[in-house]
C-alpha positions as CSV (number, residue, x, y, z in Angstrom):
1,X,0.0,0.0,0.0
2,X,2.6,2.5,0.8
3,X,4.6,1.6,-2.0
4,X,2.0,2.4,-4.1
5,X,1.0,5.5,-2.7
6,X,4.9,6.6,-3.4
7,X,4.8,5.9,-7.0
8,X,1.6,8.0,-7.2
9,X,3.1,10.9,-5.5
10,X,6.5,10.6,-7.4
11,X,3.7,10.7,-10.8
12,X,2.0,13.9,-9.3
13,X,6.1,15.1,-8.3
14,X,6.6,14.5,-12.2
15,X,4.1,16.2,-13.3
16,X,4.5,19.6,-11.0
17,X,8.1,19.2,-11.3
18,X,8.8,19.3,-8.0
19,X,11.4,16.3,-8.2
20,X,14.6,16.8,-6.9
21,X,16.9,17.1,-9.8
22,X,19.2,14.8,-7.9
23,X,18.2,11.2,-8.7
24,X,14.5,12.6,-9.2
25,X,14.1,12.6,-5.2
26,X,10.8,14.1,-3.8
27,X,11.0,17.1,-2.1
28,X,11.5,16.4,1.8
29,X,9.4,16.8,4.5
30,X,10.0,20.7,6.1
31,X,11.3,20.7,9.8
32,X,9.1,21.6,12.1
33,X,10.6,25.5,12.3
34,X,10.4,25.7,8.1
35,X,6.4,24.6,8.9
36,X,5.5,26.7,11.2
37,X,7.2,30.0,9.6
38,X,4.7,29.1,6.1
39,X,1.8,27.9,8.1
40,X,2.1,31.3,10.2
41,X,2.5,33.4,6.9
42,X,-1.3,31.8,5.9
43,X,-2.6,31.9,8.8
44,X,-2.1,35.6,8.6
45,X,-3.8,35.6,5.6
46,X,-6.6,33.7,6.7
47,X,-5.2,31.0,4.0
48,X,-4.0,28.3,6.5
49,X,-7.3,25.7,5.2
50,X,-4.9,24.4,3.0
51,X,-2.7,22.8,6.1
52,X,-5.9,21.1,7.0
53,X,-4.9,17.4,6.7
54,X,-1.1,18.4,7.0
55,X,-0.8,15.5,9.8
56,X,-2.5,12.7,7.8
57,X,-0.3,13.0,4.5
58,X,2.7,10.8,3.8
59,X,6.0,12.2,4.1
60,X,6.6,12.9,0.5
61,X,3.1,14.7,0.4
62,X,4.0,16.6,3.5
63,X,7.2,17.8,1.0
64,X,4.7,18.6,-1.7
65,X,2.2,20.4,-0.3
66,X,4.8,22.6,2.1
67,X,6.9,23.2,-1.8
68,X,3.8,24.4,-3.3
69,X,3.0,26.5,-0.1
70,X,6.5,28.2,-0.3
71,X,6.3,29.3,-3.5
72,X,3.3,31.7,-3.2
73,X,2.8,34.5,-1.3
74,X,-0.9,33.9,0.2
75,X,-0.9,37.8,1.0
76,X,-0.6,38.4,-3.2
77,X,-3.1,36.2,-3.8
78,X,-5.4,37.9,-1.9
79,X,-4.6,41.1,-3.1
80,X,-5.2,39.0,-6.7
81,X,-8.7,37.1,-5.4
82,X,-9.6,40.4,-4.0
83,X,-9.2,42.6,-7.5
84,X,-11.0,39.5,-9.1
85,X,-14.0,39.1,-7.3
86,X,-14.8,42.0,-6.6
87,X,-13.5,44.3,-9.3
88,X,-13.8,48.6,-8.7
89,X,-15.9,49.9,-11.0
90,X,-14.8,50.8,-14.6
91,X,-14.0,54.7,-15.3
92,X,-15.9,56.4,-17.7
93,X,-12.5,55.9,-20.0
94,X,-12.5,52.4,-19.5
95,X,-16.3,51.2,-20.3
96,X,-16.3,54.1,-23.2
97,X,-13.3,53.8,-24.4
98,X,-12.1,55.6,-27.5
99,X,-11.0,53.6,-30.4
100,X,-8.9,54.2,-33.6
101,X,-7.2,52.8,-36.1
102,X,-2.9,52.6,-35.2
103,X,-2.0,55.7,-37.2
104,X,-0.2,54.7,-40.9
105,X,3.3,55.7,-39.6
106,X,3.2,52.6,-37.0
107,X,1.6,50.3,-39.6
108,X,3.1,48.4,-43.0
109,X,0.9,45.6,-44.6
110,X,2.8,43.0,-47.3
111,X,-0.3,43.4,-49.4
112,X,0.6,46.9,-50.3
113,X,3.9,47.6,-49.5
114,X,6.6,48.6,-52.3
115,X,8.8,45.2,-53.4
116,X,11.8,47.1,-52.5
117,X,10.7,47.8,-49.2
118,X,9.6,44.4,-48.3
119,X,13.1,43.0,-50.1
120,X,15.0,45.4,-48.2
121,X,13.3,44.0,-44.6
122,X,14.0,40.8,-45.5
123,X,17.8,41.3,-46.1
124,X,18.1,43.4,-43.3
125,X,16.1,40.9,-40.9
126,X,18.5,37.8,-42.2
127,X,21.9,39.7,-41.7
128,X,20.7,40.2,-38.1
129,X,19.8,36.3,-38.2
130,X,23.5,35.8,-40.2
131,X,24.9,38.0,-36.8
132,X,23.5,35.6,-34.5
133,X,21.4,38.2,-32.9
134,X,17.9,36.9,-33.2
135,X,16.0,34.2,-30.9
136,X,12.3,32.7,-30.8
137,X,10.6,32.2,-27.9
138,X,7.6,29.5,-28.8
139,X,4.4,30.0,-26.2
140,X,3.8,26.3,-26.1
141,X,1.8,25.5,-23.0
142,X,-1.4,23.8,-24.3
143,X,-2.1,20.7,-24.3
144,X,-4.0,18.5,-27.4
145,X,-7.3,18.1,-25.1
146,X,-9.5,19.6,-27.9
147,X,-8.0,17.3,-30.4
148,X,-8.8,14.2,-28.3
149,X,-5.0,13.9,-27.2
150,X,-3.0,14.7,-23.7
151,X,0.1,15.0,-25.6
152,X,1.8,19.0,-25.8
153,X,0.0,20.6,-28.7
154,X,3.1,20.9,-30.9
155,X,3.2,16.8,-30.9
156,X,0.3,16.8,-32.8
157,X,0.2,15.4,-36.3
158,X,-2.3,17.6,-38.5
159,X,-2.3,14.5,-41.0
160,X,0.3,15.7,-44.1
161,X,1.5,13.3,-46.2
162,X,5.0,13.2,-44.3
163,X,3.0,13.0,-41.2
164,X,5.3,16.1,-39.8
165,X,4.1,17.4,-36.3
166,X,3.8,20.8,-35.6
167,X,7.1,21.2,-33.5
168,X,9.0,19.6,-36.4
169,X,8.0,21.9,-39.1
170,X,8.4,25.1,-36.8
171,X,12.3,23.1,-35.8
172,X,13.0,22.5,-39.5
173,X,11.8,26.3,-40.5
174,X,14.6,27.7,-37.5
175,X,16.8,25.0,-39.5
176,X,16.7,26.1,-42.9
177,X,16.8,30.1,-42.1
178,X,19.9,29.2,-40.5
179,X,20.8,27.8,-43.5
180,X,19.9,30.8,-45.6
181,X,21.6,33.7,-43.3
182,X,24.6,31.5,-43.2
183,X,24.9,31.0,-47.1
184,X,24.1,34.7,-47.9
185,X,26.7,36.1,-45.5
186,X,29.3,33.5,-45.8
187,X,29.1,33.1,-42.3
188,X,30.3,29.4,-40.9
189,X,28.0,28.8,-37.7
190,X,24.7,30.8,-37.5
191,X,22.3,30.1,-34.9
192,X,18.5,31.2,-33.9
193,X,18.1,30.3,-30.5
194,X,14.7,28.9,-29.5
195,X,12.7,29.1,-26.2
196,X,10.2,27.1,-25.9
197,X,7.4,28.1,-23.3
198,X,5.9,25.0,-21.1
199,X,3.3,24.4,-18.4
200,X,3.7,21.6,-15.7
201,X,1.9,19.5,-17.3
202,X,3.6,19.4,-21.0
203,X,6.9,20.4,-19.3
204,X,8.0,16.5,-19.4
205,X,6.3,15.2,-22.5
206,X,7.9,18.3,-24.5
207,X,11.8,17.3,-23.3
208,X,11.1,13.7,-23.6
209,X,9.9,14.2,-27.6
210,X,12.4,16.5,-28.0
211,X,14.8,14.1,-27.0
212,X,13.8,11.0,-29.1
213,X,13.9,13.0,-32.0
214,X,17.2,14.6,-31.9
215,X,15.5,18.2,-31.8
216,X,14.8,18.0,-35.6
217,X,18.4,18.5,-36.5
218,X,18.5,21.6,-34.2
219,X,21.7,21.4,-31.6
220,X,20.1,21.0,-28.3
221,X,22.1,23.6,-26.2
222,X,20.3,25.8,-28.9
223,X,16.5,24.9,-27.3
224,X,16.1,25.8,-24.3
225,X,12.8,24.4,-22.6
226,X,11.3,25.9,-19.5
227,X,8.5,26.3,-17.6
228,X,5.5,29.4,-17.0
229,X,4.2,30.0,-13.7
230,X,1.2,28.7,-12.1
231,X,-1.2,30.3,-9.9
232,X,-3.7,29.1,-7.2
233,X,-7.3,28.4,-7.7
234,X,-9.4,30.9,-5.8
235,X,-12.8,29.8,-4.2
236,X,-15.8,32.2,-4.9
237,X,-15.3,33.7,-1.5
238,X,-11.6,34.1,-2.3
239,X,-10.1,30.6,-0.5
240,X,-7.2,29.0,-2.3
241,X,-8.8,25.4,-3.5
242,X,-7.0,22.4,-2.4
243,X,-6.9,19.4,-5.5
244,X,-6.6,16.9,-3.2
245,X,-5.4,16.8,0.7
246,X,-1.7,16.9,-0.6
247,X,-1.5,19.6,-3.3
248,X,-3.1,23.2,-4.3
249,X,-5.3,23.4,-7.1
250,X,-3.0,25.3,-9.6
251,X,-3.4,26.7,-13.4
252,X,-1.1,28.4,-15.4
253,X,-0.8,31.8,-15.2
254,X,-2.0,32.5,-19.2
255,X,0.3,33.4,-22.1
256,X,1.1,36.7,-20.4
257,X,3.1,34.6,-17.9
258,X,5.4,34.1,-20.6
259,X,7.5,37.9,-19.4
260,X,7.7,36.3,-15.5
261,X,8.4,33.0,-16.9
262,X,11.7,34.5,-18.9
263,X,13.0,36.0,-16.1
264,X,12.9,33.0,-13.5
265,X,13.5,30.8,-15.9
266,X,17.4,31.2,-17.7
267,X,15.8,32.4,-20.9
268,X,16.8,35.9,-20.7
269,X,19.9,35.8,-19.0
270,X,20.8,33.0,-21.4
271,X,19.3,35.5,-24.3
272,X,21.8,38.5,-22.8
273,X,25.4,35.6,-22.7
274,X,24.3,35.1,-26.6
275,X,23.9,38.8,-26.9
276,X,20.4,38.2,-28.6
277,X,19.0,42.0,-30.0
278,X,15.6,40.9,-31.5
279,X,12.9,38.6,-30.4
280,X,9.9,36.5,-32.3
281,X,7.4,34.8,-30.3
282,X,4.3,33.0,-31.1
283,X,1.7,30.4,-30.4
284,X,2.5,26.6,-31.7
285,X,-1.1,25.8,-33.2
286,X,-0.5,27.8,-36.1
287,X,1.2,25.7,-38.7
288,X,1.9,28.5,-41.1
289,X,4.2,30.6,-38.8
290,X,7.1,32.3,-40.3
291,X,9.6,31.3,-37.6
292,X,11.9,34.4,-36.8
293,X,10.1,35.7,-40.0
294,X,13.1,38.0,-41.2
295,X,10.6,40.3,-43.3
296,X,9.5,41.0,-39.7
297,X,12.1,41.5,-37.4
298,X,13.7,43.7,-40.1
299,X,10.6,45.9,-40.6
300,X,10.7,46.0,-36.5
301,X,14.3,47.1,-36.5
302,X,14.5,49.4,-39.1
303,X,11.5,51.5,-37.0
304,X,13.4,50.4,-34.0
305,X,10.0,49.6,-31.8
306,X,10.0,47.6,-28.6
307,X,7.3,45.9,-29.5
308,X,6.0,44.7,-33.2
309,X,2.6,42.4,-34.2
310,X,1.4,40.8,-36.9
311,X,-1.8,40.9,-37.7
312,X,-4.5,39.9,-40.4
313,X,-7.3,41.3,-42.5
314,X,-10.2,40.4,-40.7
315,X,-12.3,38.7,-43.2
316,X,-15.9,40.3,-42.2
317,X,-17.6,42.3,-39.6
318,X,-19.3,39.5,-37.8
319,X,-15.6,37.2,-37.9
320,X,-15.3,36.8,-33.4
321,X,-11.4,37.8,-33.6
322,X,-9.8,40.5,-31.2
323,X,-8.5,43.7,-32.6
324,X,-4.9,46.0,-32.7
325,X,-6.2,48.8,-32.6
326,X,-5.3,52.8,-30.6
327,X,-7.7,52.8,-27.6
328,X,-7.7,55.8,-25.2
329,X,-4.5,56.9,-27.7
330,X,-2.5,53.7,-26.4
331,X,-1.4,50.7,-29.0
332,X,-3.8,48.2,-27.4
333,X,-6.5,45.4,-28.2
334,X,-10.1,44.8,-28.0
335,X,-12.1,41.4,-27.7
336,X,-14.8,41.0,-30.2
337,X,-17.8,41.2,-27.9
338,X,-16.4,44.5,-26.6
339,X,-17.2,46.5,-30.1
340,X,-20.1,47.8,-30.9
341,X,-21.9,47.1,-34.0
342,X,-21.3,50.4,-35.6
343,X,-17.7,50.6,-35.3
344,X,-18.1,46.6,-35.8
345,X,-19.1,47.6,-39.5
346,X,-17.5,51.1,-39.9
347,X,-15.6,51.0,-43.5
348,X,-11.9,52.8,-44.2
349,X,-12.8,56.1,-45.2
350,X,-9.8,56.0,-47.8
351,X,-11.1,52.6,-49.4
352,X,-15.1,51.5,-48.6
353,X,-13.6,48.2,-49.8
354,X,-12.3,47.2,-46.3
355,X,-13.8,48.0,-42.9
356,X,-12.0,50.5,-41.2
357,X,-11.3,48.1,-37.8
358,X,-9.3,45.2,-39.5
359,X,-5.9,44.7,-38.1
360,X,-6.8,40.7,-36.3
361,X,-4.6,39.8,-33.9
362,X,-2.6,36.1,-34.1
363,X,-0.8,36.9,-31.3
364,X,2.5,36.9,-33.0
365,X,4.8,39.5,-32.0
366,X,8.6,40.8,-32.4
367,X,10.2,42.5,-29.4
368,X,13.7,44.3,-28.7
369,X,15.9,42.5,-25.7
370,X,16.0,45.7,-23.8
371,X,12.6,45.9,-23.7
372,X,12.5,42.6,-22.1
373,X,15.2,43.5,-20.3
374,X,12.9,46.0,-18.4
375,X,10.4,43.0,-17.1
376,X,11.1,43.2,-13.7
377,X,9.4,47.0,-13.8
378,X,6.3,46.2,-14.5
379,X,5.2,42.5,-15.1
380,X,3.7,42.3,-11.5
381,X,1.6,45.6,-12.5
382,X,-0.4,43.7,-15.9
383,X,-4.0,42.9,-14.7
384,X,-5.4,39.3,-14.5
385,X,-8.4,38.2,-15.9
386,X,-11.0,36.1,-14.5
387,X,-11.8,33.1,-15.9
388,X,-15.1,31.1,-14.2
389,X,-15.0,27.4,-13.8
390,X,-16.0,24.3,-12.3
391,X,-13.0,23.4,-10.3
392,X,-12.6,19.8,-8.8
393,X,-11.5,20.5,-5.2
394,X,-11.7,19.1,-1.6
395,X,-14.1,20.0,1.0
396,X,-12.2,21.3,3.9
397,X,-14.8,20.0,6.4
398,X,-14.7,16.3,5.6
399,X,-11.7,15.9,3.1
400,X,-14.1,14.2,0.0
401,X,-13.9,15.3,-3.0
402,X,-16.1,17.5,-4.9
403,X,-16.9,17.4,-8.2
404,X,-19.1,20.7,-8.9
405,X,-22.1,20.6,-11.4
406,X,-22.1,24.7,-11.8
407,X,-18.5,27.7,-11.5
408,X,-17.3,27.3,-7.8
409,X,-14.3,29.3,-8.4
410,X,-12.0,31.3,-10.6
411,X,-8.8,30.8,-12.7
412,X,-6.5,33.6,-12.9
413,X,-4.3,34.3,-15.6
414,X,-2.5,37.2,-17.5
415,X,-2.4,37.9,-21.4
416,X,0.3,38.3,-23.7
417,X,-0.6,42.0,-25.2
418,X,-1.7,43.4,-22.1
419,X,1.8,44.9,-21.8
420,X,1.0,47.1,-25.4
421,X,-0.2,49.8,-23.8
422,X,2.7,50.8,-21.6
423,X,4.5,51.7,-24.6
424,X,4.5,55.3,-26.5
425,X,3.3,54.7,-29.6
426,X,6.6,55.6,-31.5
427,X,7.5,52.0,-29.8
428,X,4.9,50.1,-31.2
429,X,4.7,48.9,-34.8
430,X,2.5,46.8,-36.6
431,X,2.4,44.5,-40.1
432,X,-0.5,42.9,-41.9
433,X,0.5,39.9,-44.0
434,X,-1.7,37.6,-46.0
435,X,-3.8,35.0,-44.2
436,X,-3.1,32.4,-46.4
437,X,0.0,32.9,-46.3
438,X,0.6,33.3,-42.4
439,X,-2.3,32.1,-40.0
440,X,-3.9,28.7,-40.2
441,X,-4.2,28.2,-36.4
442,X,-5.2,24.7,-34.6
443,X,-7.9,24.9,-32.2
444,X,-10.9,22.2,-33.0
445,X,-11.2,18.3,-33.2
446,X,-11.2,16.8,-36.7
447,X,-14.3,16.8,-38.6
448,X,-15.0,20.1,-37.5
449,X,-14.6,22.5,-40.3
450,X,-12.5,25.4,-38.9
451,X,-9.3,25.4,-37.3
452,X,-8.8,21.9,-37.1
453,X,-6.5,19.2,-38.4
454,X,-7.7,19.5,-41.6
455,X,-7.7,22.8,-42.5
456,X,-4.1,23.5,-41.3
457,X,-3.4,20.2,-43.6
458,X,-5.1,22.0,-46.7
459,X,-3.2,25.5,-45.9
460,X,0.1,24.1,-45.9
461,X,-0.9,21.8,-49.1
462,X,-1.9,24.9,-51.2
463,X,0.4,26.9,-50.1
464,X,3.0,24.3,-50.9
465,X,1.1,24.0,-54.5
466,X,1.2,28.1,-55.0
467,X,5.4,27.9,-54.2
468,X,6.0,25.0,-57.0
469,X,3.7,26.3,-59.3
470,X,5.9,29.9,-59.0
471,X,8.8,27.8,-59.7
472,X,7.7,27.0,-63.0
473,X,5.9,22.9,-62.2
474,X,2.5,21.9,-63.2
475,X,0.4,20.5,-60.3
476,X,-2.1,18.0,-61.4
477,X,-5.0,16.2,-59.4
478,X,-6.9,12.7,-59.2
479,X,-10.4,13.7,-59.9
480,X,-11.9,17.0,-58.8
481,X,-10.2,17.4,-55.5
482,X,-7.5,20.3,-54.8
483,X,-5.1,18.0,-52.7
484,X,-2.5,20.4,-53.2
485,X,1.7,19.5,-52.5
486,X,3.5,19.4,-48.9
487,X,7.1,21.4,-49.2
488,X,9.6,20.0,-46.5
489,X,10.7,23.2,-44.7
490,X,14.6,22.1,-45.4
491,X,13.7,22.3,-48.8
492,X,12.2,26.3,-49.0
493,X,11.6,28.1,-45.8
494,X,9.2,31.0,-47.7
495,X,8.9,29.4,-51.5
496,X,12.4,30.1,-52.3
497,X,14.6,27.4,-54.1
498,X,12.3,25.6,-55.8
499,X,13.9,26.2,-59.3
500,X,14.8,23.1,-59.9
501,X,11.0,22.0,-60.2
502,X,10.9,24.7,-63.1
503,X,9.0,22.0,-66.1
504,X,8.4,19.2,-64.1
505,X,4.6,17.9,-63.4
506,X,3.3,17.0,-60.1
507,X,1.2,14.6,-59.1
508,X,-1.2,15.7,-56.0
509,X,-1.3,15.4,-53.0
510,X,3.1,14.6,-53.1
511,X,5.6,15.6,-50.6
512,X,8.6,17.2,-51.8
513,X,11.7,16.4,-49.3
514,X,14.8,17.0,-51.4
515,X,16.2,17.8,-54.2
516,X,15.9,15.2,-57.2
C-alpha cells in the first residue's frame, strides 16, 4: 500500500516538477521551524485551510504540499482574489473607451507595401539572423485536449503526407533560415536560438519528444525548454482550493506569464550571454508561422520599436477575432464582444472596400531585448483576468472530494498584449501579412470545419502547391479534389529554391523532401 502510494506521489512530483533534480528525489518533509514559519505566513492571511490534513499525509506529500505553499505568497493572492472578485468599477474611459485605427506611420501591410521595401526588410532581418542576434521564444503550454489527445499541442500530427508534427516543421523552418543567413553572408556557424514556453503539465512530454527526435536536426544547447508559472485556484469567497489533501489546485498563469516565466527561468539571462538583440514569439497551433520571420524582425528594426505584431485582414464584420487597434491613444487590443456594431461595421474612409477596424490579432509579435530586459518594472503591475470554472476541489470540512455541477471558483491568468499599452506609440509597430499565407491556427477536433487538423493540412498543401507552381511545375490532381503539395521546410523556408522544379509535373497530394 505505501509503496504504491509513493509511485503515485513521485507521478504527481513528475508532473508539477517538483522532483529533486538529484536522482528525481521528492522534495523532503519541512522541519518543524520551516512549517510553522509558512503555516504562520497563511494563517495571517486567513489562508491556512490548505494545512488542514497536514498531519494525515505521507511524508513525500507533506514535502509537496509545504513546496507548493512556499512558492506563493498567500498575502498576493489575496490582493489578486480580492481585485477579481470584486473588481472597482470601470471609469468612464475604461467602459467608453475611444477607439482608432494605429495611425499609418506605425503600420506596413505586405499586401501593399513597395517590393523594395519588403526586399530590403527581409535582407536586413536575415543579416541580423546571419549576426547571431535573433532568438524565438515559442508559447507552447497547451495541451492537445480539444483534439482528443493529452500530448503538448506541438506533438500533434495535423495529418500531411510526411506526417510532420507541428514542432517539427516550426524546428526544420529555424533549420533552414539558418541555413539561408549563413549562405548569404558567408558566415560558418549561424544560430537562432529557441525558447520554448511549457506548463507543468507538458513540461515532461515536451523534453522527452524533444529528446527521441534529436531536436529536428537543431543542436540541443540551442532549445532551451522551460516552464511558465502557475497560480492558485481561488474559491468564490476568495479561498485557495486544495486538488486533493496533498497539493493546491494550480493553473497556469496564461500566455502573459510568458515575461515572468523568462526571467525566472534562464531564458533571458541565457538570451543577454548570446547577446540576442531581437525577439519573435508566437503560439504553436498555427502551422503556417514564419519562424523568426526575417521580413518581420527587419521591418521592426529598421522602426526600432520595442514591441511589433502581426496581424490579419479580418475577413468580415461578424468574424469573433480580437483587434490591434489605438484605444484611449495607447497601441492596445479589443475582444470581439467589446465593439459595438457600428464601429463593428464602420468602412476605411480612404477605401469602402475594407472595414475600417481590421488589423486581427494572431498573437505573434517581435520584441527588442531591452525591452525585455525591463520586465522586472512592471510584469507584476499587468491585470489578470478572470476566468469562471468548475474546479474539482476538496471540501475542507470532511476531506471528500467535490466534483461541482455549476463555476465554484475562478482561474486567474495574465495575457500576452496586455503589456501594449505601456508603450508610447513611436515604440509600437505593426504589419498585416496575407492570411493564407501566415495564419492557419489549430484549435478544433477533426471533422469540425474550422481550425482543425484538416484545415491547417489543406493551408500548408496549397500553399505548398502556389510555391512550385511559382517555380515553373505543373500540379495536377486525381479527380476533382485540390489535394495540393507538402514542401519540406529544409527544402524552401518561404517558396524560395524551388527552381529546380521549373517544367516538371506534379502529381497531387506529393511531398517534396529533397532535391531530385
Amino acid at each position: 500500500m505505501a509503496a504504491a502510494v509513493k509511485d503515485t506521489v513521485n507521478s504527481l512530483l513528475d508532473k508539477l516538477h517538483l522532483t529533486s533534480k538529484d536522482e528525481g528525489v521528492p522534495p523532503k518533509e519541512p522541519s518543524p521551524e520551516e512549517l510553522k514559519e509558512v503555516q504562520e505566513k497563511y494563517k495571517n492571511a486567513k489562508q491556512d485551510h490548505i494545512f488542514k490534513f497536514y498531519d494525515t499525509l505521507y511524508s513525500d506529500e507533506k514535502g509537496l504540499l509545504y513546496q507548493q505553499a512556499v512558492s506563493f505568497d498567500p498575502e498576493h493572492i489575496n490582493e489578486l482574489a480580492e481585485k477579481a472578485l470584486h473588481p472597482p468599477p470601470p471609469s468612464k474611459e475604461e467602459s467608453e473607451p475611444k477607439v482608432e485605427p494605429l495611425p499609418e506611420n506605425t503600420t506596413a501591410s505586405v499586401l501593399d507595401s513597395k517590393q523594395e521595401d519588403l526586399d530590403k526588410w527581409y535582407h536586413s532581418g536575415l543579416g541580423l539572423i546571419a549576426e547571431n542576434k535573433v532568438a524565438v521564444v515559442l508559447m507552447a503550454g497547451g495541451q492537445g485536449t480539444r483534439l482528443g489527445s493529452s500530448a503538448p499541442k506541438g506533438c500533434f500530427n495535423i495529418g500531411l503526407p510526411s506526417e510532420k508534427s507541428l514542432f517539427q516543421i516550426q524546428a526544420e523552418r529555424i533549420y533552414k533560415l539558418q541555413q539561408l543567413a549563413q549562405k548569404k553572408h558567408g558566415k560558418e556557424k549561424v544560430v537562432v536560438p529557441w525558447y520554448v514556453m511549457t506548463s507543468g503539465p507538458t513540461r515532461g512530454p515536451t523534453e522527452k519528444y524533444f529528446k527521441e527526435h534529436n531536436y529536428f536536426g537543431l543542436e540541443q544547447e540551442n532549445v532551451v525548454v522551460f516552464e511558465q508559472g502557475v497560480l492558485p485556484c481561488i474559491s468564490n469567497d476568495g479561498k485557495i482550493l486544495l486538488e486533493s489533501k496533498s497539493k493546491v489546485a494550480v493553473a497556469p498563469d496564461g500566455n502573459g506569464g510568458i515575461y515572468q516565466a523568462l526571467v525566472t527561468s534562464s531564458a533571458l539571462s541565457d538570451m543577454r550571454k548570446r547577446g540576442i538583440q531581437h525577439i519573435h514569439a508566437y503560439c504553436v497551433d498555427n502551422c503556417l508561422v514564419k519562424v523568426a520571420d526575417p521580413t518581420f524582425i527587419g521591418f521592426a528594426a529598421s522602426k526600432d520599436v520595442d514591441i511589433a505584431t502581426k496581424v490579419v485582414r479580418k475577413r468580415s464584420p461578424k468574424e469573433p477575432v480580437g483587434l490591434i487597434l489605438l484605444k484611449n491613444g495607447k497601441p492596445d487590443t479589443i475582444e470581439y464582444s467589446e465593439i459595438d456594431e457600428r464601429t463593428t461595421e464602420a468602412k476605411d474612409p480612404h477605401n469602402q472596400d475594407l472595414l475600417k477596424f481590421r488589423a486581427a490579432n494572431i498573437v505573434n509579435h517581435y520584441y527588442s531585448f531591452r525591452f525585455l530586459e525591463t520586465i522586472p518594472q512592471w510584469a507584476h503591475k499587468l491585470p489578470h483576468h478572470v476566468a469562471k470554472k468548475k474546479i474539482p476541489c476538496v471540501d475542507i470540512e470532511n476531506g471528500e472530494t467535490i466534483k461541482p455541477e455549476k463555476p465554484n471558483g475562478v482561474k486567474l491568468e495574465q495575457f500576452v498584449f496586455d503589456v501594449f499599452p505601456r508603450l508610447e506609440l513611436d515604440k509600437f509597430a505593426c504589419m498585416e501579412v496575407k492570411r493564407e499565407d501566415e495564419f492557419s491556427p489549430l484549435k478544433n477536433a477533426k471533422g469540425t470545419g474550422e481550425d482543425d487538423p484538416d484545415t491547417s493540412k489543406r493551408d500548408i498543401m496549397q500553399q505548398g502547391k502556389k510555391w512550385v507552381q511559382a517555380g515553373g511545375a505543373t500540379v495536377v490532381n486525381e479527380g476533382d479534389a485540390d489535394l495540393g503539395v507538402e514542401i519540406s521546410p529544409l527544402i524552401s523556408y518561404g517558396g524560395e529554391g524551388l527552381d529546380f522544379l521549373k517544367g516538371r509535373t506534379i502529381k497531387a497530394p506529393a511531398v517534396i523532401e529533397k532535391e531530385e
